[in-house]
N, C-alpha and C positions, 0 to 999 in steps of 0.2 A: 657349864651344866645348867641343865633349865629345870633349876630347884621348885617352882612352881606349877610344875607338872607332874601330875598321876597319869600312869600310860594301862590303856588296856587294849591290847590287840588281841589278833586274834582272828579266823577267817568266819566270810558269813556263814550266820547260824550256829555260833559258839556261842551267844549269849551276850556278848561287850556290851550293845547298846542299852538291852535293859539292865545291865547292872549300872551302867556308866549314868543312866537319868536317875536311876535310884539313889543313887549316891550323890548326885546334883542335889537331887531336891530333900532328901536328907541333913544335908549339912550347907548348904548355901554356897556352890560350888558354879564354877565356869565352863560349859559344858563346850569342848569343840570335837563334834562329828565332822570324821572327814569326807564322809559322804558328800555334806554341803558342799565340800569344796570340790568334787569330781569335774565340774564344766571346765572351772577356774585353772586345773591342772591339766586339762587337755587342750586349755587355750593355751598355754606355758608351754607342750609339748611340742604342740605344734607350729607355734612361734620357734620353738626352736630345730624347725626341719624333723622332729620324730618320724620313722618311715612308718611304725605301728600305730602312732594315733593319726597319722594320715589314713594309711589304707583301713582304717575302722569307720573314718567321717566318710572314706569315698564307697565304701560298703554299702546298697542298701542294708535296711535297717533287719527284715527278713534275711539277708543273708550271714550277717556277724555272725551269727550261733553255727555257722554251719563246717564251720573251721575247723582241724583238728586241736585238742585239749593245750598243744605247747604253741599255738599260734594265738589261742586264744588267751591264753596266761599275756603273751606278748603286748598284744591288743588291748591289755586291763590294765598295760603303763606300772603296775604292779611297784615293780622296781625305781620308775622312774618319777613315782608320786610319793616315795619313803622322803627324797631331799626338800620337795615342795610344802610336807607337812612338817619338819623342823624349819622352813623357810616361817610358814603360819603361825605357829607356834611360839617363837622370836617377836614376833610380833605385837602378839596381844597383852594387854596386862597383869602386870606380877599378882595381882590380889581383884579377886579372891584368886583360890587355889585352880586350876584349870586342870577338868579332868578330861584326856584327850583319849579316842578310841576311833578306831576301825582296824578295816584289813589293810590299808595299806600306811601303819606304823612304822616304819622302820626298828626290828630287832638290833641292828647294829648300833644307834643309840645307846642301848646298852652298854658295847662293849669299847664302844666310841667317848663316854663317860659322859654325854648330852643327856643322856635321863639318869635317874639317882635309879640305883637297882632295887633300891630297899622302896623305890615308889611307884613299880613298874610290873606287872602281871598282862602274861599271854595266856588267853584261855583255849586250852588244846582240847576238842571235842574226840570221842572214840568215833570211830566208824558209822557202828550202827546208829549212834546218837545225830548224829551231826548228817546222817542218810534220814532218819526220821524226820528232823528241823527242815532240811529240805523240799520234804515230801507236802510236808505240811503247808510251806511257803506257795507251792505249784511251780515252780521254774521250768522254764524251756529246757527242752532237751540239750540243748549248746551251754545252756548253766548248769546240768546238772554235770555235765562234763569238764566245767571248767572249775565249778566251785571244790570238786574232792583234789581237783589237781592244786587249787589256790591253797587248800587246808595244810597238805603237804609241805609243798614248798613252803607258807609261813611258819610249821613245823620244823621242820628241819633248820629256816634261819634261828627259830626261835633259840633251839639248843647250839646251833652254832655259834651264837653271838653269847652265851649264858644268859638270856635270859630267863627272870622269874616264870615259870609255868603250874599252872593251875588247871589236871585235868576236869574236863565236864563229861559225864556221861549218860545223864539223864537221870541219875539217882537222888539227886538234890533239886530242888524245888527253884524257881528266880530268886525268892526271897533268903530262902538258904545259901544261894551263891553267894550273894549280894552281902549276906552277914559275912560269909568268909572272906571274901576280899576287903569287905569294910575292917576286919580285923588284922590282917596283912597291912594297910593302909593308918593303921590306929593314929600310930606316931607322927605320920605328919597329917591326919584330920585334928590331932589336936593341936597341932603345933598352927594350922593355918597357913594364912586368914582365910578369912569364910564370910560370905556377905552375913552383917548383923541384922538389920532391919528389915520388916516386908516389903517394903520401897524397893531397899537393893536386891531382896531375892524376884520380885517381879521383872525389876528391869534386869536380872538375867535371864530369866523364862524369857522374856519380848525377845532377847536378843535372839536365843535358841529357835524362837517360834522364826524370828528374822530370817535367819541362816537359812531354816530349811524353804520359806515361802522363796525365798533368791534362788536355789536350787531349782524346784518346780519352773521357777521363770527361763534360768538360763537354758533350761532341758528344752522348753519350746521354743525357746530364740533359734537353736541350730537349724538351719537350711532345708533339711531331712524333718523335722520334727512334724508328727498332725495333730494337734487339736488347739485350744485357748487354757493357756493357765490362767486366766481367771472364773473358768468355770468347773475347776481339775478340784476334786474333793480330798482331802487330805485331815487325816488325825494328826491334833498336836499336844 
């Protein structure tokens, strides 16, 4: 069991990442978005013969969206980046507390006993709420088809696996989420560790800042990729 981890899943546009940074910098916490690691797990994939994250790299990049909604789920490695982020996770150190989020968590985790239940929350968006977040985002028409279909299916393992679920529907605020999960979470924000110092809370933030600027890079390294990450503007 990977007692030093808080799990927040959940598909894009439920909310995880801002409750997940809230709660970093709240309490002095170790932030891993699996985002960062998206390149890192299509290298994996593909090292290992994946036929969907092959035919996605041999895709132009214009063409990927144009797939139907279960090829496209396919092509998001979905399933096959749930074992790569308990791979990461394993990895990093026990202290501070490591709060891990995105869409591709594995809910099984859960019922695998690798996350502690009582430290683990999917956040399940409604329909309209989680159509609106999109709206708002602008996604291509090939995301807009695949993210209701991603919501789903992490839905559905969510309750298959029992895991903790936390609907969102738009009625609460970030900062109200962010209180209710921080209070689902009490026991072990108190229990710890938790970086002390402004030292250690910095060289978390650096790290965090790390992770995503490595992202940005390995996104243009790919073959297929146009422009210069070092001129690519990015909030951190």
């Amino acid at each position: 069991m990977l007692k030093h981890v808080i799990w927040i899943g959940g598909p894009p546009g439920s909310g995880k990442t801002s409750v997940a940074t809230r709660l970093v910098r709240r309490h002095g916490l170790r932030w891993y978005n699996a985002d960062t690691r998206t390149w890192a797990h299509r290298d994996r994939a593909l090292a290992a013969g994946n036929r969907a994250a092959a035919r996605w790299e041999a895709l132009a990049p214009e063409q990927r969206w144009d797939a139907p909604a279960e090829d496209l789920l396919a092509m998001s490695l979905h399933r096959e980046r749930g074992p790569m982020v308990i791979d990461d996770l394993r990895e990093l150190p026990t202290a501070p507390l490591v709060v891990a989020e995105g869409s591709s968590l594995p809910a099984s985790a859960v019922s695998s006993g690798i996350a502690d239940r009582s430290r683990a929350i999917w956040l399940v968006p409604s329909a309209a709420f989680h159509r609106a977040q999109l709206e708002a985002r602008g996604p291509s028409p090939g995301a807009r088809r695949l993210f209701p279909a991603l919501a789903s299916l992490i839905e559905r393992e969510a309750r298959e696996h029992a895991a903790p679920i936390l609907p969102v529907d738009g009625s609460k605020g970030v900062e109200e989420t962010t209180d209710a999960v921080e209070r689902l979470f009490a026991d072990a924000l108190a229990a710890g560790p938790c970086a002390e110092t402004l030292d250690e809370r910095r060289a978390l933030l650096r790290e965090a800042n790390e992770a995503s600027a490595a992202q940005v890079r390995a996104y243009y390294a790919r073959p297929w990729a146009d422009g210069d990450p070092e001129t690519v503007v990015r909030n951190f």
